[in-house]
C-alpha positions in Angstrom: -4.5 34.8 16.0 -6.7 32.1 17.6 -4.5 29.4 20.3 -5.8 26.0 19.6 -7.0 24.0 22.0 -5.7 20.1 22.2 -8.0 18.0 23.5 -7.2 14.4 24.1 -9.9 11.9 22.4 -8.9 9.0 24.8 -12.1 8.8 26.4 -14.3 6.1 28.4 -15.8 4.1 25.9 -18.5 2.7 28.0 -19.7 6.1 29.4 -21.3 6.7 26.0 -23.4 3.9 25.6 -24.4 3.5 29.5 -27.7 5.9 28.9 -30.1 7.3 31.5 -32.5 4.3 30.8 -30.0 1.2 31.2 -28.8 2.7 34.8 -32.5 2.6 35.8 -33.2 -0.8 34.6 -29.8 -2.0 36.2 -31.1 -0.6 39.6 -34.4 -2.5 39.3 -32.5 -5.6 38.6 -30.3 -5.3 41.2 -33.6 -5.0 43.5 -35.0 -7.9 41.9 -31.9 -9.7 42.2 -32.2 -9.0 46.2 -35.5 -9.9 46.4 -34.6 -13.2 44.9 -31.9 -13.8 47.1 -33.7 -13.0 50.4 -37.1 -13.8 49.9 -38.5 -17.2 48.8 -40.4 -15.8 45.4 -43.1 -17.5 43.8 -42.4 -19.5 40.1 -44.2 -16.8 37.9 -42.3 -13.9 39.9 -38.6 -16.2 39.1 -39.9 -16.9 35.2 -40.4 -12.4 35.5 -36.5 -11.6 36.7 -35.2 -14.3 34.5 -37.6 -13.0 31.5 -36.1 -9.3 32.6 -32.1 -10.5 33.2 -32.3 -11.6 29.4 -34.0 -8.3 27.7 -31.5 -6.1 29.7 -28.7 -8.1 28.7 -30.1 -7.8 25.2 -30.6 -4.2 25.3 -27.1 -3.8 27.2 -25.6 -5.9 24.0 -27.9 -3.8 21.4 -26.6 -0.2 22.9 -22.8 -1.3 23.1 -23.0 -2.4 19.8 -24.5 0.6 18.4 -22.2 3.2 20.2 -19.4 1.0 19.0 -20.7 1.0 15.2 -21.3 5.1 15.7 -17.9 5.1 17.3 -15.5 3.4 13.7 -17.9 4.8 11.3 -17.3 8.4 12.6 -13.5 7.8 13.2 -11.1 8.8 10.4 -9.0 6.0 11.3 -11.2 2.5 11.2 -8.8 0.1 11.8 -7.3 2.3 15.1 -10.8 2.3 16.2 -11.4 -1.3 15.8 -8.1 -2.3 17.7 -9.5 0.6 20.5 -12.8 -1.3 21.0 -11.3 -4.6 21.0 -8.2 -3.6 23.8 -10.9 -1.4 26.2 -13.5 -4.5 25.9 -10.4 -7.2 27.0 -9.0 -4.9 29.8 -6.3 -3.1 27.6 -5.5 -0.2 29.1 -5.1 2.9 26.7 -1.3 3.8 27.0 0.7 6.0 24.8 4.2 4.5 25.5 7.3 6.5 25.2 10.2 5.2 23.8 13.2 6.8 25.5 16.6 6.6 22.5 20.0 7.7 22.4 22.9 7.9 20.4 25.7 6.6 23.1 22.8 3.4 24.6 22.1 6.1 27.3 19.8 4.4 29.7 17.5 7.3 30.4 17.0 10.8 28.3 15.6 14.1 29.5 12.7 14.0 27.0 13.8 17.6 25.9 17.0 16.3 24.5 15.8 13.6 22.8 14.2 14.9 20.0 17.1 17.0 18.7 19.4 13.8 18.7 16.3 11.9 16.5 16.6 14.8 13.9 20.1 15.0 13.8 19.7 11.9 12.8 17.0 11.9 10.5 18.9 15.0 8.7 22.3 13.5 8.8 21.7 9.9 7.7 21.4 10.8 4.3 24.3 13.0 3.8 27.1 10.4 5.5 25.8 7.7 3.4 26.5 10.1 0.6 30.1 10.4 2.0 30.5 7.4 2.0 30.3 7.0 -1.8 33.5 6.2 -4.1 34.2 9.4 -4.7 35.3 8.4 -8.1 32.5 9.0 -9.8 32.1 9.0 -14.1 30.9 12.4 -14.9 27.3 13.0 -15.0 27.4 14.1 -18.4 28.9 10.8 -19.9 26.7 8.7 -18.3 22.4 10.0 -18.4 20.1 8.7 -20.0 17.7 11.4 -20.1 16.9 12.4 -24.1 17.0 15.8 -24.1 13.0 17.3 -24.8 12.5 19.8 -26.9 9.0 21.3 -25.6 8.6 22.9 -22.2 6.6 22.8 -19.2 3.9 25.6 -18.2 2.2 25.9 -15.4 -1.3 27.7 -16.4 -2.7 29.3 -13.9 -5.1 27.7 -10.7 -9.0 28.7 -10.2 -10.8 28.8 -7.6 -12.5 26.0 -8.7 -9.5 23.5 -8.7 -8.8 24.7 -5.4 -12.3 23.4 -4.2 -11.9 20.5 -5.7 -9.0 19.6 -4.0 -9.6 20.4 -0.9 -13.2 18.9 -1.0 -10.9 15.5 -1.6 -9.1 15.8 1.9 -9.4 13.1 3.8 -10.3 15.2 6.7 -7.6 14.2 9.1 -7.0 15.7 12.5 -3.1 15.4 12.2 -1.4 18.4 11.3 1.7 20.0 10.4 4.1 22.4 12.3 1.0 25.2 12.1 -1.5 22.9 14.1 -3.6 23.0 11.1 -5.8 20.4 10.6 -6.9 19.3 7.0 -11.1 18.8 8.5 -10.6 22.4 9.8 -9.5 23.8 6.2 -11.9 21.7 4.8 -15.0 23.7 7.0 -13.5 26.7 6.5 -12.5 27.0 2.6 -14.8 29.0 1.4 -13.9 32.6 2.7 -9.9 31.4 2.2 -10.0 29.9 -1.0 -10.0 33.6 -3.0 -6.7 34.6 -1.3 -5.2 31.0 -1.4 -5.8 30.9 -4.9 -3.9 34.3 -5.0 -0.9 33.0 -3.3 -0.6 29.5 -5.4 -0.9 32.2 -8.6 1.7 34.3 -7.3 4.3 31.7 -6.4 3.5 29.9 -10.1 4.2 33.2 -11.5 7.5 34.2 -9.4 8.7 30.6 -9.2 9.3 30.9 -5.5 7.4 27.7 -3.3 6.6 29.5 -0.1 8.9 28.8 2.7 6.0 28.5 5.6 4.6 25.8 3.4 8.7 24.1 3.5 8.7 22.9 6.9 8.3 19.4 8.1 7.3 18.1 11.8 8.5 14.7 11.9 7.3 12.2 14.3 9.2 8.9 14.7 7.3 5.6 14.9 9.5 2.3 16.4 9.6 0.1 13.2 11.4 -3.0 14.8 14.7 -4.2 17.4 15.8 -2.3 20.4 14.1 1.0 21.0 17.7 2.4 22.0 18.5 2.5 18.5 17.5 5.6 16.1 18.3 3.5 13.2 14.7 1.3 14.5 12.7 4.2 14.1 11.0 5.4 10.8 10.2 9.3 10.6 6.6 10.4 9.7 6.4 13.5 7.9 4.0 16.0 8.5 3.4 18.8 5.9 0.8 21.6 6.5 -2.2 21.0 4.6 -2.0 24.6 2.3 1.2 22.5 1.0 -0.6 19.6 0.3 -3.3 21.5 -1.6 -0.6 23.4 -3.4 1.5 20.8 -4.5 -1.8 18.5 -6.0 -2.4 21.6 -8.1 1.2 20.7 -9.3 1.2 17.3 -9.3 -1.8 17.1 -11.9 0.0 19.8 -14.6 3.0 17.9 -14.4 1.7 14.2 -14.6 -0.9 15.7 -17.7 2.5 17.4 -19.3 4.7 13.7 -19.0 1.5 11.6 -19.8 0.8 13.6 -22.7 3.8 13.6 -24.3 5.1 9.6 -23.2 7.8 10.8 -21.1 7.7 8.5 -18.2 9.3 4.7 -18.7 6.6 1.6 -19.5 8.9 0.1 -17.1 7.6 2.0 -13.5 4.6 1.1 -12.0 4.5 3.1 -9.0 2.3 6.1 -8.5 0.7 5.6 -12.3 -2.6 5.6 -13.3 -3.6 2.5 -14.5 -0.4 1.3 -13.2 0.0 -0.8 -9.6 2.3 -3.7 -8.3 0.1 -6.3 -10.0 1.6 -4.6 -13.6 4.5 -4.8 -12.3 4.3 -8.2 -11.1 2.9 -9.5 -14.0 5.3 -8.2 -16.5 8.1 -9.7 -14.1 6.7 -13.1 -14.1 4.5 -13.5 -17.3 8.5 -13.3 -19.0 9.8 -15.8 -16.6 7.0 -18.3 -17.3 7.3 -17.7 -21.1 11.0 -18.3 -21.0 11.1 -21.7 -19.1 8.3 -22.5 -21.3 10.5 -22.3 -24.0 13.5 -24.2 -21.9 15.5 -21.0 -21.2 16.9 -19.8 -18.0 16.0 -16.4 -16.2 17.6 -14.8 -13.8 16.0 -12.5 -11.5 17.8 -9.9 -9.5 16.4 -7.9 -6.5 17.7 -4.3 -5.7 16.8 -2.8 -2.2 18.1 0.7 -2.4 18.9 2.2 0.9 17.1 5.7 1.6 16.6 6.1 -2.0 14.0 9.0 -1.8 16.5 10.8 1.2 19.4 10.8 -0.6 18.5 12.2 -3.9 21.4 14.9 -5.4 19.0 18.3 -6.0 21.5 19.1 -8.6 21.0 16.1 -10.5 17.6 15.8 -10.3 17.1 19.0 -11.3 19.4 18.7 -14.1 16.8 15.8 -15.6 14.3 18.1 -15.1 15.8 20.3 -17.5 16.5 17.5 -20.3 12.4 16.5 -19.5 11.4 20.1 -20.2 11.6 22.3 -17.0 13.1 25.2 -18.3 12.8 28.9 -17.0 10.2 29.7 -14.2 8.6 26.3 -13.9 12.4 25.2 -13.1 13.2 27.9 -10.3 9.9 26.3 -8.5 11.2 22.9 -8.6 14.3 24.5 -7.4 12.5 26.4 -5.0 10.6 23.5 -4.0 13.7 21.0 -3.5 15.8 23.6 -1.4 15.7 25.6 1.6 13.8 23.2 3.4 13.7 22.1 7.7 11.9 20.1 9.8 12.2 19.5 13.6 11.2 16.1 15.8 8.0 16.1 18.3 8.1 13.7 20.8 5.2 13.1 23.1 5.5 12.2 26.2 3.7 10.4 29.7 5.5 10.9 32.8 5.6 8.5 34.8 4.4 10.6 37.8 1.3 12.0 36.2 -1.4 10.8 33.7 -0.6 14.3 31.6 0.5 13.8 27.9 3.3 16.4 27.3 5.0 17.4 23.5 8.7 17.8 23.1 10.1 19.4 20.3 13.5 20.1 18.4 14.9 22.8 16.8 14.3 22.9 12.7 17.3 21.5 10.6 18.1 22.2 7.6 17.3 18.9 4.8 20.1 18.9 1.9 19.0 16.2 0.0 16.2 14.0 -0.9 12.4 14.6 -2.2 10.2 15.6 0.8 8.8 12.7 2.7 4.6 13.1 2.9 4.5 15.4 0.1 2.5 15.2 -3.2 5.2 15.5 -5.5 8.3 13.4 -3.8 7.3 10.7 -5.3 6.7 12.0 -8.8 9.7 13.4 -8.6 11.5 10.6 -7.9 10.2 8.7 -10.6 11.7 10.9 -12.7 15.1 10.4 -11.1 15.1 7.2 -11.6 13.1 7.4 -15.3 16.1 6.8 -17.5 17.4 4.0 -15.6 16.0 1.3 -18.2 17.8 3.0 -21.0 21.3 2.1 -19.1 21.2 -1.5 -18.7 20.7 -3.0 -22.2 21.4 -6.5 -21.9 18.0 -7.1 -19.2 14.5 -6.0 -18.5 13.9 -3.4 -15.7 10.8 -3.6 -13.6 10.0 -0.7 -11.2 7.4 0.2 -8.9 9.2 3.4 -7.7 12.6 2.0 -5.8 11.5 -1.3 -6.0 14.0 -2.5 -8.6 14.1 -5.4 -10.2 16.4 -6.7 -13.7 15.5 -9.7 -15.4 18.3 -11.6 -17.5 17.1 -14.0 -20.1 18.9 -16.4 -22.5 18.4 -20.4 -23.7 22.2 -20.5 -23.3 24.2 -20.4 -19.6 27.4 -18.9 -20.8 25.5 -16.0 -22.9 23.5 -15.9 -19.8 26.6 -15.5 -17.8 28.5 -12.6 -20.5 25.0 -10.5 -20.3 25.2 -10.4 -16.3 28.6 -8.8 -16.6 27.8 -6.2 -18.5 24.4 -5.5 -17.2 26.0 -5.3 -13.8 29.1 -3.5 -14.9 26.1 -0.9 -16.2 23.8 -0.9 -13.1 27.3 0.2 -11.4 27.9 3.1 -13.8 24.5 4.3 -13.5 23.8 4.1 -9.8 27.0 5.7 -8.9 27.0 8.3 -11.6 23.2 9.0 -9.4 24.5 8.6 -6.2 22.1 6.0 -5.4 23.3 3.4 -3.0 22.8 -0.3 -3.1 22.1 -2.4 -0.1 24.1 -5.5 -1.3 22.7 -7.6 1.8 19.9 -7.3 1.3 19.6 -7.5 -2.7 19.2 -10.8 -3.6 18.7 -12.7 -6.9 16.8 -15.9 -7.7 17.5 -18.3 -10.7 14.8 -19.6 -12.7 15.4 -23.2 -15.0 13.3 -25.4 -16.3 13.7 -29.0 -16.3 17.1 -30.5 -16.3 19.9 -30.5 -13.7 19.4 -28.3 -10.6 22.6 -28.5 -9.6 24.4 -26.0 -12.0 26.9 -23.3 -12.2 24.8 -20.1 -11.4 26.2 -16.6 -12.9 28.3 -15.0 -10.1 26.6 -11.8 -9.4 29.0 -8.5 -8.0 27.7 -5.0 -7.6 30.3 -2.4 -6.5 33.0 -5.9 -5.8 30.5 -7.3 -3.2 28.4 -10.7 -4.1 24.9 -10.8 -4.1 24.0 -13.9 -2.8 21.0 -16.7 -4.5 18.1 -17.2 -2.7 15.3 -20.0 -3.5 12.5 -17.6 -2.5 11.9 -14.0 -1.7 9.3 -11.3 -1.2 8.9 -8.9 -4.0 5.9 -6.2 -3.7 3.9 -7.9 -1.0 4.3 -11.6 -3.1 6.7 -14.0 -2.2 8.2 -15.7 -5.3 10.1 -18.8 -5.6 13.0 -20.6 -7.8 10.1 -22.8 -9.3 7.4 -20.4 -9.2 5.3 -22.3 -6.8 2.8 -20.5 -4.3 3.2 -22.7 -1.7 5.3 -20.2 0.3 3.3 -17.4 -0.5 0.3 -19.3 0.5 1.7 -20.1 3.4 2.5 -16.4 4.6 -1.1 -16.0 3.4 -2.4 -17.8 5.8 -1.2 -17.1 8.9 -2.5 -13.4 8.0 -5.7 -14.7 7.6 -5.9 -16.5 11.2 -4.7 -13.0 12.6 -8.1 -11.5 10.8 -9.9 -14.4 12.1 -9.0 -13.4 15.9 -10.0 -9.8 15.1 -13.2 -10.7 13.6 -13.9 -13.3 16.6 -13.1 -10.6 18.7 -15.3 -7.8 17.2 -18.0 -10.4 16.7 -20.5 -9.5 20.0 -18.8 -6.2 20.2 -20.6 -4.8 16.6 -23.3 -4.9 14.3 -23.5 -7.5 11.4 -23.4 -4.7 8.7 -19.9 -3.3 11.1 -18.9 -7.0 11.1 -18.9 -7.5 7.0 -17.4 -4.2 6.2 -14.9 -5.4 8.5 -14.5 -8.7 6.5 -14.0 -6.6 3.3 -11.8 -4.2 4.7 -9.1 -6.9 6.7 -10.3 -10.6 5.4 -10.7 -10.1 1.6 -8.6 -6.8 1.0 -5.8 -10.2 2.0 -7.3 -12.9 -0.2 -7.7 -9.7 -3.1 -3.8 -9.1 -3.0 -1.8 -11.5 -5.9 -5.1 -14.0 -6.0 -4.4 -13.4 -9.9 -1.5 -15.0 -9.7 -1.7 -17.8 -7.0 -5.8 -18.1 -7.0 -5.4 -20.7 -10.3 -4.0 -23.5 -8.2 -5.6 -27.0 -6.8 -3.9 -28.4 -3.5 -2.7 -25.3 -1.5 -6.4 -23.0 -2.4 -8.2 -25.3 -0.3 -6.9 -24.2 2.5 -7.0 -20.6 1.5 -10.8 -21.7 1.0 -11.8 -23.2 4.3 -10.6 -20.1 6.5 -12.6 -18.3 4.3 -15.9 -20.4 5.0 -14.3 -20.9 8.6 -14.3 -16.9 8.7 -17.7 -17.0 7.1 -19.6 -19.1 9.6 -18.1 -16.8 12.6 -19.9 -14.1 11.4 -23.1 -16.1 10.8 -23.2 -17.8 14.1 -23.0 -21.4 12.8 -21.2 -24.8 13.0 -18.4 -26.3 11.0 -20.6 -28.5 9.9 -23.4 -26.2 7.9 -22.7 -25.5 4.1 -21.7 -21.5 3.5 -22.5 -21.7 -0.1 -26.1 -19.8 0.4 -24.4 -17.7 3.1 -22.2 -16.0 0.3 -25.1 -14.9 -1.5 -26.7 -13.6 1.5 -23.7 -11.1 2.2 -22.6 -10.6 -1.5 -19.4 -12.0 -0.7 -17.6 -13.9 -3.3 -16.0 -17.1 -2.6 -12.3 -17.5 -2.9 -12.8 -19.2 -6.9 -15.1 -16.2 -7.9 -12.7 -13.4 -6.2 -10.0 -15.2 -8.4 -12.5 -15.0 -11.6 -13.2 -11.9 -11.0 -10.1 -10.2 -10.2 -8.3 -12.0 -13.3 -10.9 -10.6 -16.0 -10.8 -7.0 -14.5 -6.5 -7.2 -14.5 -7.1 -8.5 -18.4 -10.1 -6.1 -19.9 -8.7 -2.8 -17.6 -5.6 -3.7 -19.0 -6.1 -4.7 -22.2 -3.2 -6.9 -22.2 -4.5 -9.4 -24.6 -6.8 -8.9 -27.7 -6.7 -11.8 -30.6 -9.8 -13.6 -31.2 -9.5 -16.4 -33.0 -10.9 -15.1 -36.5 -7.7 -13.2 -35.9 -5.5 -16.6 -36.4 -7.7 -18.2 -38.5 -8.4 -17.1 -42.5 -11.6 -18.7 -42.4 -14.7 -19.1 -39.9 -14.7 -21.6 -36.2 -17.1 -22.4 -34.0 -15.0 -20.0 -31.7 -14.1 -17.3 -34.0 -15.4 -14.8 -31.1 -13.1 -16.5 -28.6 -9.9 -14.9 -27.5 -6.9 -16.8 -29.0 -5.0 -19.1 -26.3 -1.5 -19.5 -27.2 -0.1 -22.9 -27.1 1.9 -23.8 -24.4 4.6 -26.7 -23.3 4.3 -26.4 -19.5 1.4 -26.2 -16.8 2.8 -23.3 -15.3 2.6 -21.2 -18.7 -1.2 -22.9 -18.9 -2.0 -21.2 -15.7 -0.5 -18.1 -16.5 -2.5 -14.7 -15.3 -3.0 -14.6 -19.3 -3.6 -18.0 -20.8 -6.0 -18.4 -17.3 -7.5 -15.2 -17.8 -8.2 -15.6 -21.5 -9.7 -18.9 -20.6 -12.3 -17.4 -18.1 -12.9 -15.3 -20.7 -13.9 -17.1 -23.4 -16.0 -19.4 -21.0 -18.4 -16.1 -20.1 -21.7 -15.9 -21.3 -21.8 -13.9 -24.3 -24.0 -10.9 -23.0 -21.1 -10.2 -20.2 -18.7 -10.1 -23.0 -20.2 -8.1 -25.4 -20.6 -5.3 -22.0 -17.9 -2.7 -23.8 -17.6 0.0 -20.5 -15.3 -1.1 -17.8 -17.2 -0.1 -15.3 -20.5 -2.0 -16.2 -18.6 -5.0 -17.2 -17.4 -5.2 -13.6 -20.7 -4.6 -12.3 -22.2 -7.1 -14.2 -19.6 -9.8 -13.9 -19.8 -9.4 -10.0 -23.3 -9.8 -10.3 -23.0 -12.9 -12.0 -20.5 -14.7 -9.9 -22.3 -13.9 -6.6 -25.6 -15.4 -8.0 -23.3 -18.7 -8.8 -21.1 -18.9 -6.1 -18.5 -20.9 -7.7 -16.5 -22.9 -5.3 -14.2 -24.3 -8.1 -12.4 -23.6 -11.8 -13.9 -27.4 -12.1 -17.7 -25.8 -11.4 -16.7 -22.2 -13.3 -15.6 -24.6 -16.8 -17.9 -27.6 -16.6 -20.8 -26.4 -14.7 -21.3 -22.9 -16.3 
């Protein structure tokens, strides 16, 4: 058995780029520096030091910038490594702080202690909110959803070739689990392993027993917000070993091919779905509100936030669903296998105060009772599958999930009807989360009402879950987007914005620090990855984009070295950067042809021949907010495409093509797109 070495990668920047050849040209400058000072040289001899200040300066700036690019495009962590150049270059000191925590608001912890009382917590948490559950429960029985499936699961046994596979798709971390594993050393070395791995994921398949060495979790808490005295402020990161991960992918893909294949898994979650993301689940949310105010009715939107929902997850129940989904005999006892006996224990690190050496604390393992493992594969498929038949039990309202992100839509054209199908649906999200023993955070669920025009001042459904109100709000975040009462963007735009001056510092900051190509990817990967996020949604408006708009071009011109004043529409080509109107184009066609949400043409409607038979159909609409639906907009863009783009059948090179397209225009308006194109 080999001891692993740690070796900390904190290390002085500067040293790497300070070659043998800069420290001899900063020694003759320094001379000719003193020369200068105490001798009276003549002009050509100043014009020489002045001529040699400005190439070493240059090649000083050239090296930095070229260690610093080597440096993020080597590290497996980019945006760590950008933050690390930026805080070293401004005088930042590299510290790793240690957040001493307690139970009682202990002042000061022996670090050795401290870690058991974080995972008693972590372990405990989820069992006394449990407890504290109306113990009155309806019988499980009475109230699933879960239509029993006649076929069955089986697992078919792994090559060695899978197992390749998946491990050649490891991101290569350095983190590792309890067995100091790392996934980039199981990646180099998977070769002579993978015969007998492939053995042992055989042999539990066949036995349906999960290995327990691959059942233990170190957990490493990271201060999420508030006082650092409190272990409620702290989130726990899970840290599986990587075997596990491999294992449970092999899983992971028989079981999502065994519910795909046979439509098993609600149309109503989003989460963790191919072909699924928060934009579906967005869209179907608020394509239905827009629709239904169109037609003058009201909609009511109400916001579950489920506290610890993937912690405290019954085993029994869920693998009682399992069952009725077709887990049956050995494939059962994995799951079961899987879900139970499993531990984890806290690791602390630490930095005394009296010496610059980086210590690790550690717990004792504890026992986890309930939940789906955090940082595993199949947690979260799992818990889908919990929570699968939860549509089926409210009958008078939509469901929209994107895992625990829960939302239920009430619609009607008349208030009191309104009002009678909020009682029940409510009275049924009760019976159903209770019967699961799911537990509703009622202050933070909220619920917004949606109305068209007419009075605002009206009597709003009262809204009780479990005899506690839920309380209206006129705007709220829901999957990264904040949403309003009047679906307006303003807010969200808003929010948007002041992101976008934080990636303006960073930018500004890396700017003489990296290379232009560095600089771009940067853009792409903070800037736009921001402006990408819901554009297909808010990107269709007029007042607030132009904002959005000039911090793009403000961003634009930092990186190019210019003035306020000089146009960016040339620059844009020059970096294949789409402006903010062409990221909205093309982001709304891709959401509409990948999802093939809308298909009638207008030869469809029509029994006899248009000028626009080819044309998709737009449906008529009362409102400007249904006319600028993702939809009606996205049908529009279609339509005004040149036909050789729209005839391009394959995803993948209509993408390509339309990209192409809009980065030769450079569109800088819907007004240019429509009339100009």
């Amino acid at each position: 058995m080999f001891h692993i070495k740690k070796v900390g990668n904190v290390k002085n920047i500067k040293s790497r780029w300070i070659t043998k050849g800069i420290k001899v040209s900063r020694q003759r400058l320094q001379f000719l520096c003193y020369l200068k000072k105490k001798l009276i040289l003549p002009r050509h001899s100043l014009n020489y030091i002045k001529k040699y200040q400005k190439i070493y300066k240059n090649v000083l700036a050239d090296a930095r910038k070229k260690e610093n690019d080597r440096f993020i495009q080597k590290s497996t962590n980019r945006s760590k490594a950008l933050w690390q150049i930026i805080n070293f270059e401004s005088g930042k000191a590299f510290k790793i702080n240690y957040k001493t925590s307690d139970v009682d608001s202990m002042t000061d912890l022996d670090p050795l202690l401290t870690p058991g009382h974080f995972n008693s917590f972590f372990v405990e948490i989820a069992g006394k909110m449990v407890n504290q559950l109306n113990d009155q429960k309806p019988k499980y029985d009475q109230a699933c959803k879960v239509t029993p499936f006649s076929k069955s699961i089986f697992f078919v046994p792994i090559t060695e070739n899978e197992v390749l596979s998946v491990t050649s798709k490891l991101k290569g971390k350095l983190s590792a689990g309890y067995d100091e594993i790392p996934e980039k050393l199981v990646k180099f070395s998977i070769q002579p392993i993978c015969k007998p791995l492939t053995f042992i994921f055989n042999l539990s398949l066949c036995t349906g027993i999960f290995p327990d060495q691959m059942k233990i979790a170190k957990v490493r808490p990271i201060h999420k917000r508030g006082r650092i005295q409190e272990l409620s402020n702290y989130r726990p990161i899970s840290l599986l070993p990587v075997f596990s991960k491999i294992f449970e992918t092999l899983i992971y893909n028989r079981v999502v091919n065994f519910l795909n294949k046979h439509n098993l898994i609600s149309d109503a979650q989003n989460g963790f779905r191919q072909n699924k993301s928060t934009h579906t689940a967005l869209q179907s949310f608020i394509e239905d509100v827009q629709k239904a105010l169109d037609n003058k009715f009201f909609a009511l939107g109400i916001f579950l936030d489920l506290s610890k929902a993937f912690d405290v997850i019954n085993h029994k129940l869920l693998l009682a669903k399992l069952e009725l989904y077709g887990f049956r005999g050995i494939s059962l006892s994995l799951m079961r296998s899987y879900l139970t006996g499993r531990s984890q224990f806290v690791e602390i690190d630490h930095v005394d105060a009296k010496s610059p050496n980086q210590k690790s604390f550690s717990s004792s393992c504890k026992e986890i009772k309930y939940g789906v493992p955090q940082g595993s594969v199949l947690g979260p498929l799992l818990f889908l599958m919990f929570i699968n038949d939860l549509p089926k039990a409210v009958h008078e309202a939509k469901v929209v999930l994107f895992a625990d992100d829960t939302n239920i839509l009430i619609i009607d054209k008349n208030l009191k009807s309104l009002n009678d199908k909020t009682i029940v649906s409510m009275h049924q999200l009760e019976n159903w989360f209770a019967v699961n023993h799911l537990i509703i955070n009622i202050e933070k669920t909220k619920a917004l009402f949606f109305q068209g025009r007419g009075p605002r001042q009206i009597d709003k459904p009262e809204l009780y879950l479990n005899n506690k109100k839920i309380t209206y709000t006129a705007n709220l975040k829901f999957l990264g987007i904040y949403i309003t009462e009047n679906l307006s963007w303003s807010s969200h735009i808003h929010h948007l914005v002041q992101k976008l001056n934080k990636t303006i510092y960073l930018i500004k900051s890396l700017r003489d620090l990296v290379s232009l190509p560095i600089l771009r990817s940067v853009y792409f990967a903070k800037f736009e990855s921001l402006l990408r996020y819901g554009i297909i949604f808010w990107g269709c408006g007029q007042k607030d984009i132009q904002t959005v708009f000039k911090i793009q071009k403000k961003c634009l011109r930092l990186i190019k070295r210019v003035n306020n004043r000089v146009s960016c529409r040339e620059f844009f080509g020059e970096f294949k950067i789409l402006t903010l109107t062409s990221l909205y184009i093309f982001e709304t066609l891709c959401f509409l042809r990948k999802n093939r949400i809308y298909n009638i043409s207008y030869s469809d409607v029509h029994g006899y021949n248009t000028v626009h038979k080819q044309n998709l159909y737009v449906q008529p609409c009362n409102t400007s907010r249904c006319k600028r639906s993702v939809i009606n907009m996205g049908i529009r863009l279609y339509n005004n495409l040149p036909s050789q783009i729209r005839s391009i059948q394959e995803f993948k090179v209509f993408k390509r093509q339309l990209k192409d397209y809009l980065l030769c225009k450079a569109f800088y308006s819907l007004q240019e797109y429509f009339y100009k194109n």
